[in-house]
C-alpha positions as CSV (number, residue, x, y, z in Angstrom):
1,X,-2.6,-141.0,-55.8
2,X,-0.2,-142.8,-53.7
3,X,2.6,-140.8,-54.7
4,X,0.6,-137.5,-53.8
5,X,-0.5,-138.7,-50.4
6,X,3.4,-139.6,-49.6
7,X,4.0,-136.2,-50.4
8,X,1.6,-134.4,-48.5
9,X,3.1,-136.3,-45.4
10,X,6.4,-135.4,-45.6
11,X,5.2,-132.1,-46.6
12,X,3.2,-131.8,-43.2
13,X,5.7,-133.5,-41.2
14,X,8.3,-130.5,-42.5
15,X,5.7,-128.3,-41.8
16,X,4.9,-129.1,-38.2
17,X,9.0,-129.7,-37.3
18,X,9.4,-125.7,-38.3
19,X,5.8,-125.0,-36.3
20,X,7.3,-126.9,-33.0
21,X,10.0,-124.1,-32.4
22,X,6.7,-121.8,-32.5
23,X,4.6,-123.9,-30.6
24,X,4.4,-125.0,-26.7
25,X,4.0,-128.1,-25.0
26,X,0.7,-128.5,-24.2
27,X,1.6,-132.0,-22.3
28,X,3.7,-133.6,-19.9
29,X,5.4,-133.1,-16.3
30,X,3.7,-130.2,-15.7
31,X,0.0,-131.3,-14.9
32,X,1.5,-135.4,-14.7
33,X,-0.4,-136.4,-17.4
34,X,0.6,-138.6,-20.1
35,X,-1.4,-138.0,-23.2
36,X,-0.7,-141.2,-25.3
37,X,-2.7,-142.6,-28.9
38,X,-3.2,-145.9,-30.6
39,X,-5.3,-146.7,-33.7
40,X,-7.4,-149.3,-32.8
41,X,-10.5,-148.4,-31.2
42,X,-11.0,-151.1,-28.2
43,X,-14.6,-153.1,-28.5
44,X,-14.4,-154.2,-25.2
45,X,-11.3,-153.8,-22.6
46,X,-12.3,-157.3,-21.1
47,X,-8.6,-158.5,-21.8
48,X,-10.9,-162.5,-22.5
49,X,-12.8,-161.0,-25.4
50,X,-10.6,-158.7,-27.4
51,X,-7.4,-160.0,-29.1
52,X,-5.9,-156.9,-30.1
53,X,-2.0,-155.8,-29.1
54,X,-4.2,-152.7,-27.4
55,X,-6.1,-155.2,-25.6
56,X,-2.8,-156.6,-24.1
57,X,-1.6,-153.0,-23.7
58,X,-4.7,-152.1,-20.9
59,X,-5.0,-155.3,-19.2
60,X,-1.1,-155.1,-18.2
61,X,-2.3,-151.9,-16.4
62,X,-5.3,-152.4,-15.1
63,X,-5.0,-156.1,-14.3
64,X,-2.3,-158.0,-12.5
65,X,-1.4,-161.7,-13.0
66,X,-0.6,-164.4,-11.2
67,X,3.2,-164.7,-12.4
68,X,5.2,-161.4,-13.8
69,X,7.7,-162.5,-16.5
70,X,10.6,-160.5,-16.1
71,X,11.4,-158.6,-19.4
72,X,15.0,-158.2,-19.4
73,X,16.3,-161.6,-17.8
74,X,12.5,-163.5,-18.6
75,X,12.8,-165.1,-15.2
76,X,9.1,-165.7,-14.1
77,X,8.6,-163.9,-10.4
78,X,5.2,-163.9,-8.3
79,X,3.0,-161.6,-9.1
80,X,0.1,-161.7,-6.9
81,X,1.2,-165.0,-6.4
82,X,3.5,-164.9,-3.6
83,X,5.0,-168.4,-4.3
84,X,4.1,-171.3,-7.0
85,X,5.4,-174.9,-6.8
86,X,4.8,-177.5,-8.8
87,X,3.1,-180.6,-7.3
88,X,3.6,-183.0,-9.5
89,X,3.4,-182.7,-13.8
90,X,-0.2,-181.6,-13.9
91,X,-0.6,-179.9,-10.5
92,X,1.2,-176.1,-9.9
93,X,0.3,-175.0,-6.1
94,X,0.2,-171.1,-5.6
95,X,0.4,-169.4,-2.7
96,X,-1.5,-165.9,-2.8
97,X,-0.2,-162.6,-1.5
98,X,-2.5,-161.2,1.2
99,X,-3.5,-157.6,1.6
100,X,-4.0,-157.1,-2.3
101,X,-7.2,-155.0,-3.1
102,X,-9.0,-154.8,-6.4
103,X,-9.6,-151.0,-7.1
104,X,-13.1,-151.3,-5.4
105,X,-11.5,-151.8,-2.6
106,X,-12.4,-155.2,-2.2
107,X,-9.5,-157.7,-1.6
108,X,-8.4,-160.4,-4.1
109,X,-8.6,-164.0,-2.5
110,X,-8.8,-167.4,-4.2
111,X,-12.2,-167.4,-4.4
112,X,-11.7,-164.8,-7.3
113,X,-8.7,-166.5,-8.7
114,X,-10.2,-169.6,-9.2
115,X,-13.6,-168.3,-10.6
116,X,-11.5,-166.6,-13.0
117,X,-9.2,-169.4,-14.5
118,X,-12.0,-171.7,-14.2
119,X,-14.4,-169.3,-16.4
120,X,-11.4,-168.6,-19.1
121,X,-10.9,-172.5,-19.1
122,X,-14.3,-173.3,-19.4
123,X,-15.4,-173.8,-23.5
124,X,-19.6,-172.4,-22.8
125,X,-17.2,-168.9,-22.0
126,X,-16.1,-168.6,-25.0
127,X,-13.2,-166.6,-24.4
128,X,-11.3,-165.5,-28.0
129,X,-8.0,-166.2,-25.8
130,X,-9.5,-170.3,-25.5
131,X,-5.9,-171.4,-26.4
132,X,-4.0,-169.7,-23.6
133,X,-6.5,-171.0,-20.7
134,X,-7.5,-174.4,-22.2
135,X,-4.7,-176.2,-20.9
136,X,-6.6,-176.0,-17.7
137,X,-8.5,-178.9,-16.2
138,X,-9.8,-176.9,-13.2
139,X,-8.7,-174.8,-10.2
140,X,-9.4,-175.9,-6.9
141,X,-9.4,-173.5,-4.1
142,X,-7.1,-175.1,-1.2
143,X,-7.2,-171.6,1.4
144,X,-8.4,-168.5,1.6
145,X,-4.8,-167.4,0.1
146,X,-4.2,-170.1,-2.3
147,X,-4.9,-172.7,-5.5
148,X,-3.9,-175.9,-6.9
149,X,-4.2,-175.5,-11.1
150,X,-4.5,-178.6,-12.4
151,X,-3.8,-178.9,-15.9
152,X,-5.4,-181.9,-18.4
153,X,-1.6,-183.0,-19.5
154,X,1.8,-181.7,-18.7
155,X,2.5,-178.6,-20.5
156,X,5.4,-177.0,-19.3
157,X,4.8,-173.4,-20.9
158,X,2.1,-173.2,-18.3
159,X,4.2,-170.3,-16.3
160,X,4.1,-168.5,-19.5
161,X,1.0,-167.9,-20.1
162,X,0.3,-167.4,-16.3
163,X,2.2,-164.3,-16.3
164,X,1.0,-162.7,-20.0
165,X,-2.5,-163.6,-21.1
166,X,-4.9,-164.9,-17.9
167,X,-5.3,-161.9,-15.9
168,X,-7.0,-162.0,-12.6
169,X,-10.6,-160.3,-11.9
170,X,-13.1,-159.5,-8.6
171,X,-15.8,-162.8,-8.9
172,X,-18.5,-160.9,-7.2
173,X,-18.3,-158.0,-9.6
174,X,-17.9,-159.4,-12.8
175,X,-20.3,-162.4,-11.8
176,X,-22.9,-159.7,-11.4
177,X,-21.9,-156.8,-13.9
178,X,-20.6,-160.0,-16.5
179,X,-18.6,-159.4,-19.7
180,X,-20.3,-156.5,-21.4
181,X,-20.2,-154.3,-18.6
182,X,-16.9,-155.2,-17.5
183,X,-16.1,-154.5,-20.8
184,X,-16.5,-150.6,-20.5
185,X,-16.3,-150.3,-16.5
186,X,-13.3,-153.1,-16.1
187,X,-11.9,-153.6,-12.3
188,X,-8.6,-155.0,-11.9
189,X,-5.7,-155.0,-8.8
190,X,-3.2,-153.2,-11.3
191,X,-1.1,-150.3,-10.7
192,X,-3.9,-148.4,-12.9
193,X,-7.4,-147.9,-12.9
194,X,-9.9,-147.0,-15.0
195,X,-12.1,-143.7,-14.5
196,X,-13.5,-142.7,-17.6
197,X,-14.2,-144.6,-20.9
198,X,-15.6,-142.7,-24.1
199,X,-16.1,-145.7,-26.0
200,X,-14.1,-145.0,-29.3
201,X,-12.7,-141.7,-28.1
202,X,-10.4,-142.1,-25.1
203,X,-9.7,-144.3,-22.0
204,X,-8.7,-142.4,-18.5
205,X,-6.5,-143.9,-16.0
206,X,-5.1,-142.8,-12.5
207,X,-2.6,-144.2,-10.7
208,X,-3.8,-146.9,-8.4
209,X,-2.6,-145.1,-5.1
210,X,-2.8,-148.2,-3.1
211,X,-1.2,-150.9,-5.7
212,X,0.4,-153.6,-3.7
213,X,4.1,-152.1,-2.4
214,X,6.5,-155.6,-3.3
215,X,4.6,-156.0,-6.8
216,X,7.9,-156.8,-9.5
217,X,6.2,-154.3,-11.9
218,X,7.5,-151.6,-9.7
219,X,5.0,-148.6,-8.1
220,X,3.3,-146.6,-11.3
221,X,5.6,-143.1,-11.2
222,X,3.1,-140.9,-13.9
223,X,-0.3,-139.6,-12.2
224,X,-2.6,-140.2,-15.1
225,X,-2.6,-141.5,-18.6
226,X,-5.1,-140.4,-21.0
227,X,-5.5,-142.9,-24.2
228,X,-7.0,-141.1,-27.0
229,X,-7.9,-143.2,-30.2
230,X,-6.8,-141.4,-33.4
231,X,-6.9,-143.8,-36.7
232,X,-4.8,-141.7,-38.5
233,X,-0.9,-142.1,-37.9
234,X,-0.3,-138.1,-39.3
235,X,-2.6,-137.0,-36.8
236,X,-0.8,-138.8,-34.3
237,X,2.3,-137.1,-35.1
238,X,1.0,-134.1,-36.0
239,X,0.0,-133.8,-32.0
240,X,3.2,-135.4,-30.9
241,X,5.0,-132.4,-32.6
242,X,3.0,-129.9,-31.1
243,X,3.1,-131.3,-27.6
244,X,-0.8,-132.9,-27.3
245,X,0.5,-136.3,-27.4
246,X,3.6,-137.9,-25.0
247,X,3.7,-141.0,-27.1
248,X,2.9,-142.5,-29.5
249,X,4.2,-145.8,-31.5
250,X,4.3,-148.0,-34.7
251,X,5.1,-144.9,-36.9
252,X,6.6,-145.9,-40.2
253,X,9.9,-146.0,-40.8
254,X,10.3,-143.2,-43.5
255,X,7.9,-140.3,-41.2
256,X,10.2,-141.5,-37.8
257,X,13.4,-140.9,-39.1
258,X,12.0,-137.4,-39.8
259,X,10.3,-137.2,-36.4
260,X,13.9,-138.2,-34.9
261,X,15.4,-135.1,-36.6
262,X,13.6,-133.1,-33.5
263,X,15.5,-131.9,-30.9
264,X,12.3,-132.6,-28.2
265,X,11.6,-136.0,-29.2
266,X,13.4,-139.6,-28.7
267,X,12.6,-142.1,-31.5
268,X,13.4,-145.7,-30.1
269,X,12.8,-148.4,-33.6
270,X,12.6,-151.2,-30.9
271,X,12.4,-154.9,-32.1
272,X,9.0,-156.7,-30.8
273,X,8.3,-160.4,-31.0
274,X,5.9,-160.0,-34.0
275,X,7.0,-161.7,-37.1
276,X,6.0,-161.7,-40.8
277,X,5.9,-164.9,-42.8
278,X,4.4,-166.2,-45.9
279,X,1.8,-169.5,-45.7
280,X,1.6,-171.6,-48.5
281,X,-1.5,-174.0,-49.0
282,X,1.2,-177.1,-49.4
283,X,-1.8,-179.4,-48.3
284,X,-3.3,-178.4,-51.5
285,X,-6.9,-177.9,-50.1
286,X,-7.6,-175.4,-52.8
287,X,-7.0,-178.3,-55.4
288,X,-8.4,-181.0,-54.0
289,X,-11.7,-178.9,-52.5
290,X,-12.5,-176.1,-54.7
291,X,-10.4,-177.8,-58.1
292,X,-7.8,-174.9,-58.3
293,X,-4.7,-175.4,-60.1
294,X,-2.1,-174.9,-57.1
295,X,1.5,-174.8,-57.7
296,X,2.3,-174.1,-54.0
297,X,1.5,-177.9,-53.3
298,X,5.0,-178.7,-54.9
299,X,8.0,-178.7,-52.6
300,X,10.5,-177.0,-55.6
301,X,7.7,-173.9,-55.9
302,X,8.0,-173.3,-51.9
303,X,11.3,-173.6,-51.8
304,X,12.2,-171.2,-54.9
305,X,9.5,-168.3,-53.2
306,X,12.1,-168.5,-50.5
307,X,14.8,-168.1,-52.1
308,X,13.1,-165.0,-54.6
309,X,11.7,-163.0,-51.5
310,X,14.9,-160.3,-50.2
311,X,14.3,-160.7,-46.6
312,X,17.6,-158.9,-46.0
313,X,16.8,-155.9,-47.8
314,X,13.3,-155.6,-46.5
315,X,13.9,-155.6,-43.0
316,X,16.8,-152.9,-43.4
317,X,15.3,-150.9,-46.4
318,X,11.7,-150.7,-45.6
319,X,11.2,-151.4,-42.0
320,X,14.5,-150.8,-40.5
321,X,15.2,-149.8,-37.1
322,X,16.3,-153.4,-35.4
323,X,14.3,-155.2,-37.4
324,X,16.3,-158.9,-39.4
325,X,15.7,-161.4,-41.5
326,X,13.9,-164.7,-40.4
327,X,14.1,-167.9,-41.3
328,X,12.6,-170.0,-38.3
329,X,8.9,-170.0,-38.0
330,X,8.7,-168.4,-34.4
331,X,10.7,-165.3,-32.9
332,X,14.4,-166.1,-32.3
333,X,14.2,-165.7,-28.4
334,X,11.2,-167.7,-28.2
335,X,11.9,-171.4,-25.8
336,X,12.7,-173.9,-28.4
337,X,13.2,-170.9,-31.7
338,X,16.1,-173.5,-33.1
339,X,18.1,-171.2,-35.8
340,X,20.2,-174.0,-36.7
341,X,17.7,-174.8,-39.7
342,X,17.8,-174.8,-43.5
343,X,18.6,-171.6,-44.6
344,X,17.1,-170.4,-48.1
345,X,19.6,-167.4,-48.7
346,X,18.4,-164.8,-51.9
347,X,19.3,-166.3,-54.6
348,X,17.2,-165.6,-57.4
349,X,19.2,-168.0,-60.3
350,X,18.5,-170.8,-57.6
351,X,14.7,-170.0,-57.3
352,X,14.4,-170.0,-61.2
353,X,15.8,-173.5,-61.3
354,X,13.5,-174.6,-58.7
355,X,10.7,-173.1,-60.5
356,X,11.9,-175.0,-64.1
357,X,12.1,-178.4,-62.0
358,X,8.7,-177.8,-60.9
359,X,7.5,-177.5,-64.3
360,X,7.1,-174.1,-64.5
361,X,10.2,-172.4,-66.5
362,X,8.3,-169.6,-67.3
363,X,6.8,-169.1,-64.0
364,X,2.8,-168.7,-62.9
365,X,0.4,-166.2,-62.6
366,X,-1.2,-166.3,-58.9
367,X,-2.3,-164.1,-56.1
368,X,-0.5,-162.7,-52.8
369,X,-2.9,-161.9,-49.9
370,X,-2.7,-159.7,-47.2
371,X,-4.2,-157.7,-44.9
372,X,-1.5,-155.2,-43.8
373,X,1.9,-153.3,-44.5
374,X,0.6,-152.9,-48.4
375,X,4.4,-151.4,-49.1
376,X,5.8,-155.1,-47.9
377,X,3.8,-157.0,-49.8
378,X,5.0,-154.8,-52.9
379,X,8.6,-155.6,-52.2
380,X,7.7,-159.0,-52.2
381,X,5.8,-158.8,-55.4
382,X,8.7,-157.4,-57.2
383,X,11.1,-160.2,-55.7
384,X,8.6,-162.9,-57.6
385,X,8.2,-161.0,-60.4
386,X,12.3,-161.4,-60.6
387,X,12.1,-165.0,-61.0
388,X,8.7,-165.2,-63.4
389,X,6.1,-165.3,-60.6
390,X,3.6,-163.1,-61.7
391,X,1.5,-161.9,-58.0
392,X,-1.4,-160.0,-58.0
393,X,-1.9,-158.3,-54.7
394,X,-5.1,-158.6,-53.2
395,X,-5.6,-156.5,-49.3
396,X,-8.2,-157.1,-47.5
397,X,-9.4,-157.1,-44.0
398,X,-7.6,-160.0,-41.6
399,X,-11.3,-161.7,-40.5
400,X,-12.2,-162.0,-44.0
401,X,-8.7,-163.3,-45.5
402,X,-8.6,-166.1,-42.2
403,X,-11.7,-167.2,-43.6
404,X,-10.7,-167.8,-47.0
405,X,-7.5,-169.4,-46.1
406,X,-9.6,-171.8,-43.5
407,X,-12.2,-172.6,-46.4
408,X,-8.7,-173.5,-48.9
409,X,-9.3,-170.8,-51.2
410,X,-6.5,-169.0,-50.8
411,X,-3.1,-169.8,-51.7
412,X,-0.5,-167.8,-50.4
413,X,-0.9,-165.3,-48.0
414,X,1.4,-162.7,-45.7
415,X,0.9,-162.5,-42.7
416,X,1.7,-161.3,-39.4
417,X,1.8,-163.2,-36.0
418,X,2.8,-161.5,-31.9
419,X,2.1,-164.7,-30.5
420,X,0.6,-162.3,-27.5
421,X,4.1,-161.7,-26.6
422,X,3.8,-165.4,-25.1
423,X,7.6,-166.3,-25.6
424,X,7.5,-170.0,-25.9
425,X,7.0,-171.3,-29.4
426,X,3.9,-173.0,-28.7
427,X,2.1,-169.4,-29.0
428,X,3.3,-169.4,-32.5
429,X,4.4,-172.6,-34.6
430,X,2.3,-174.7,-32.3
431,X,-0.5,-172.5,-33.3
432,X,0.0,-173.2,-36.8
433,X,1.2,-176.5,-37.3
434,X,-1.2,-178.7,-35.0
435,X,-3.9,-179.6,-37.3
436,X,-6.0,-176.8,-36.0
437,X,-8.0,-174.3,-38.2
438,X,-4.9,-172.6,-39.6
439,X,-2.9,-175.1,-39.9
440,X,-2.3,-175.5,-43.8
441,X,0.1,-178.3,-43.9
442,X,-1.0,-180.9,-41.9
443,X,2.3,-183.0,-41.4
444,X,1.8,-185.8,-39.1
445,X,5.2,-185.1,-38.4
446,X,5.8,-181.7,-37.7
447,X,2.5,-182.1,-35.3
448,X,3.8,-184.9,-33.3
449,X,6.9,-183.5,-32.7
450,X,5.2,-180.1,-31.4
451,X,2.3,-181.8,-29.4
452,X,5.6,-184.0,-27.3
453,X,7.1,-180.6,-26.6
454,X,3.8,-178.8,-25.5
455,X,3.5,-181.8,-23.2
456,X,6.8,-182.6,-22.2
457,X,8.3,-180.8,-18.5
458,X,12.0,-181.6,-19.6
459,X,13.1,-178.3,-20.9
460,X,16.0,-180.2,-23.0
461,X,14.0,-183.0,-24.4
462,X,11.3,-179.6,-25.5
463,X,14.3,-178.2,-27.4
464,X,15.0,-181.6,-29.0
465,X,11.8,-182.0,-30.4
466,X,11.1,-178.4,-30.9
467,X,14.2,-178.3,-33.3
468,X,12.9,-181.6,-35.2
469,X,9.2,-179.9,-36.1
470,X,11.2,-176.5,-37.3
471,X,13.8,-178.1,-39.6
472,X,10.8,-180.0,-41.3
473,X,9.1,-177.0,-41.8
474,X,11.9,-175.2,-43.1
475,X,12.8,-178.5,-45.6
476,X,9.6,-179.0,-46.7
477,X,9.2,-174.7,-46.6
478,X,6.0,-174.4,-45.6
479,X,6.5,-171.2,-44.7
480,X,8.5,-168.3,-46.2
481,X,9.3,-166.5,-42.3
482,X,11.0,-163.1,-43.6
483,X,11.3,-160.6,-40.9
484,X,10.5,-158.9,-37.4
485,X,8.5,-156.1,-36.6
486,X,10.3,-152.9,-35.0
487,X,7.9,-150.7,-33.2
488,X,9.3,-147.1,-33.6
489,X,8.2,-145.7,-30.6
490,X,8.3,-141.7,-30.8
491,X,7.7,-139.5,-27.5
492,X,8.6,-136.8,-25.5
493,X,12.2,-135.7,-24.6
494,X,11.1,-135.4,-20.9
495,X,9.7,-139.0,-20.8
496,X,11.4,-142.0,-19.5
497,X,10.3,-144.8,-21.1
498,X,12.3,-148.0,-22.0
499,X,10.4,-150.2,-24.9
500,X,11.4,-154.2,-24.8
501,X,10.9,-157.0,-27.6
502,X,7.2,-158.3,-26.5
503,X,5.8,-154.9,-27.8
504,X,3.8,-154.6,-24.9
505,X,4.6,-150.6,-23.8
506,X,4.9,-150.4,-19.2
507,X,4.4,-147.1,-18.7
508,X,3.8,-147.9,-15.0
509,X,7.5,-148.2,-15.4
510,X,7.4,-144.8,-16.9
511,X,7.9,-141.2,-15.3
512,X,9.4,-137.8,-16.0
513,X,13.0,-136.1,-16.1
């Protein structure tokens, strides 16, 4: 079946490239529209309630925060902050800029800045984004055009999520619509707004004609945007070919190297920061909780997976584009991403003599998890099988495998992490290594180390300690890292668009030739 339904795609992409010499654009420069498509259907655009990389997509349109990070040189700049200072090591002072209006027209002061980092820090909100606001104490307003944030301990990646995940919105509307509305009718400063949602279907914006002129995301060039949602990647394409669709992105590899072959389209396979990595259960929950027998709790086992699984040839072969091998658990540019770790290079004679100290000469019978990338997970499959490990691929939906893995019945899994484009490693190995929910090792260790670099404001001693918690993890291998994500984005010829690493597509930066 799988073979077939390759083969119908290629057939239709072939197809469609002969029916685009027949076919007119239907899109574009000509009515400045830009008729774009993701999967994911939205269930709310409140950026506090929804975790998906759409999510992120909208609220960098619609909403504005307080810091912009720069994505080229990643120098933080004020964003409708016109200044920020830190006090002292728990106290950032922000100056606003004046004159900014929300798209009702109503102007953003502090009062709305500090309702709204005070509501994302506050636990009864219960925000899905808790991690990336909780490092708030409270936010005291000090003018009518500025703040004092005052944070529970030091925590110097503070600036980072200020500019990428605690956008800023109107108190007196959302206090009196509140999330579900906002949710569907959402009101932000951003160079975008919002006219029309069909929930499921589509999301209208319009250029936001009186956006703030000095704002360092620039002044939105493209009139409107239309976001259809369209589950299905071949339909996607299928539309791109014939000229309904501008843009679209995370096409596979195999279909955008076909889709490159067309003299009106640019394919661009551009690295993002999302990474995939195998967990272990090295703390041996699964054993001790649920009396599994659970080879992964053994150094020699962890460390021989790493050195079965072709990371190389993965990345090249079967995601391509700029994607490369891994072997630190966080995205190379990431603050504190030390490379200058233990390195488990493919060596499959090495992993079956790990295996045989281990005690398991002729391997083990177990089972990989995953939720996504099905063709991945196969490579890696064959890789153990290599060496004797004898995987049986299980896919199901991510909610369902996090609560498995959380309840220690799973054992190894693959997965996926964007760290919400957040580039500091405390979005990332923090996440996973500091005794919280998903945190499978539980070293004393590797946690200490990461808690004194979330809390510490020297950027060197940060490094330092950063480096110690990642070479333990990669001695004791809690993790198999692998690979980056490349996110082949495929549009229109007559579209300037310029994709960067944090996967998070500006087409307020966009416009046409």
């Amino acid at each position: 079946m799988k073979t077939l339904k390759y083969g119908w795609a290629v057939l239709m992409v072939t197809g469609l490239c002969l029916c685009w010499l027949l076919t007119p654009a239907l899109a574009g420069k000509k009515d400045d529209t830009l008729n774009i498509a993701f999967s994911k259907e939205l269930e709310t655009l409140d950026r506090y309630y929804n975790t998906a990389r759409e999510g992120i997509v909208v609220s960098r349109h619609v909403f504005d925060n307080l810091l912009y990070r720069d994505p080229v040189t990643y120098e933080y700049k004020g964003l409708l902050a016109k200044s920020f200072n830190w006090a002292s090591n728990t106290q950032l002072d922000i100056e606003l800029r004046q004159g900014v209006t929300f798209h009702n027209s109503q102007e953003m002061t502090a009062e709305d800045v500090a309702y709204t980092l005070n509501y994302a820090a506050d636990p009864a909100s219960k925000v899905k984004t808790q991690r990336y606001s909780d490092w708030i104490d409270h936010v005291e307003k000090t003018g009518n055009y500025s703040v004092s944030i005052f944070l529970k301990k030091p925590f110097p990646a503070a600036l980072e999520f200020l500019s990428n995940a605690n956008p800023i919105y109107p108190k007196a509307y959302y206090s009196k619509v509140g999330k579900d509305e906002f949710g569907v009718k959402p009101i932000g400063t951003g160079p975008y707004k919002i006219t029309e949602v069909v929930p499921g279907k589509k999301i209208v914006f319009e250029k936001n004609a009186d956006y703030f002129k000095d704002s360092p995301k620039g002044q939105p060039a493209i009139g409107k945007i239309v976001w259809r949602t369209l589950p299905e990647i071949n339909t996607q394409m299928a539309e791109l070919m014939t000229g309904a669709l501008d843009w679209i992105y995370l096409v596979p590899q195999d279909q955008a190297e076909k889709l490159a072959m067309m003299p009106s389209l640019t394919v661009t396979p551009a690295e993002t920061m999302r990474v995939g990595f195998l967990q272990f259960d090295a703390v041996n929950r699964s054993g001790k909780e649920h009396g599994m027998d659970n080879p992964f709790a053994k150094l020699e086992v962890r460390q021989a997976i790493n050195h079965a699984i072709n990371r190389e040839a993965i990345a090249k072969n079967l995601i391509g584009g700029q994607s490369r091998a891994i072997y630190s658990a966080c995205f190379p540019s990431q603050f504190g991403c030390d490379q200058n770790i233990k390195t488990y290079e493919y060596d499959p004679a090495k992993a079956k003599a790990l295996l045989a100290k281990a005690g398991y000469p002729d391997g083990f019978e177990t089972e990989l998890v995953g939720y996504r990338n099905r063709p991945y997970a196969e490579a890696m499959i064959g890789d153990l099988a290599a060496v004797g490990i004898k995987a049986k691929l299980v896919m199901m939906k991510y909610s369902a495998m996090r609560e498995k893995a959380r309840a220690g019945k799973l054992q190894m899994q693959f997965l996926t992490w964007g760290s919400y484009s957040i580039n500091d490693i405390s979005a990332i190995t923090s996440h996973y290594f500091e005794f919280e929910a998903d945190d499978l090792a539980m070293d004393p260790k590797v946690r200490d180390s990461l808690v004194e670099g979330d809390s510490s404001i020297d950027p060197e001693h940060r490094k330092a300690v950063y480096s110690k918690a990642l070479k333990r993890i990669a001695d004791q291998a809690y993790w198999c890292p692998m690979f980056t994500y490349v996110s082949n984005n495929c549009y229109a010829k007559d579209l300037n668009f310029t994709p960067y690493p944090d996967a998070v597509p500006r087409f307020f930066q966009a416009s046409w030739k």
